[in-house]
C-alpha positions, 0 to 999 in steps of 0.5 A: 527472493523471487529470482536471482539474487543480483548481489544488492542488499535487499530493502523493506519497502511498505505497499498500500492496496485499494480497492473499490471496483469489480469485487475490491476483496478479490483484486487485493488478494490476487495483488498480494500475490502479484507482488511476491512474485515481483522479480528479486521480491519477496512478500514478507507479511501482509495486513488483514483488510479494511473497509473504509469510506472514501476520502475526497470524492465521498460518490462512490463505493467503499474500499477494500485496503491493506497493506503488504511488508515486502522486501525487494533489491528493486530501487524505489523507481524500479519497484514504483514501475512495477507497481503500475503494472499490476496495477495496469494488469488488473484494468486501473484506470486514472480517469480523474483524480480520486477517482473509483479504481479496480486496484490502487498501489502506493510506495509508502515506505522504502527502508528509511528513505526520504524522497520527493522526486517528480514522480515519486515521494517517500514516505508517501505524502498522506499516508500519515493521515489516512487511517487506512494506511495507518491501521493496517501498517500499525498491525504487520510493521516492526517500525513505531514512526514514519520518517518525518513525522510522529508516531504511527500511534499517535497519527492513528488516534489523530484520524479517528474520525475517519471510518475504518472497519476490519473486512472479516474475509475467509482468508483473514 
């Protein structure tokens, strides 16, 4: 793990990636690394990318998504803070809701918690609907459910009508 290992046991947590500004591909590559360098971190596996096609606000560009398996002594709150600051660090701003953005971090899953605090829910409240999540969670995921909800499988075949399309990149 990235650091001192300062004697918590480590957790697996689930990070979904978006993009759809100022060259996505390249700003969800350059998070994979930012988030194995997280301190007490370690990036464990991540999914190849996806095209997909907004959702909610349908006026802007397509995304670039994935999803990293990283395993971490952060508590969830510590590891969400982390999270805002990449994505900070690559000029995120949340100008409106749904709004384009240069890099998106969600907290999907931290080992088996339940949460649903002022600024954190787990698992993330939509990601059981969004094939985006869905998909690439399903192809680096050891786990078959989402705590709360069905199987990963069968949430998938629920989104079918979302559009959904394996980015080929050089690094996949």
């Amino acid at each position: 793990m990235n650091g001192a290992n300062d004697g918590r046991i480590a957790s697996h947590a689930y990070i979904g990636l978006g993009s759809n500004l100022d060259e996505p591909v390249a700003h969800v590559q350059k998070a994979f690394e930012e988030l194995g360098e997280l301190p007490f971190t370690r990036l464990l596996a991540h999914s190849s990318l996806y095209r997909s096609a907004p959702i909610g606000r349908l006026d802007q560009p397509d995304f670039i998504n994935a999803v990293a398996h990283i395993e971490t002594t952060l508590p969830p709150q510590d590891l969400l803070r982390a999270l805002l600051g990449i994505e900070q660090k690559h000029g995120r701003m949340r100008e409106y809701l749904n709004a384009p953005r240069t890099l998106d971090l969600d907290l999907l899953l931290y080992d088996d918690l339940q949460l649903d605090e002022d600024s954190l829910i787990l698992p993330h409240p939509r990601m059981h609907e969004r094939a985006f999540v869905l998909q690439p969670l399903l192809e680096i995921a050891s786990i078959s459910s989402i705590p709360g909800h069905d199987n990963i499988r069968e949430l998938l075949a629920a989104c079918k009508e979302q559009r959904l399309e394996r980015e080929l990149t050089r690094e996949t």
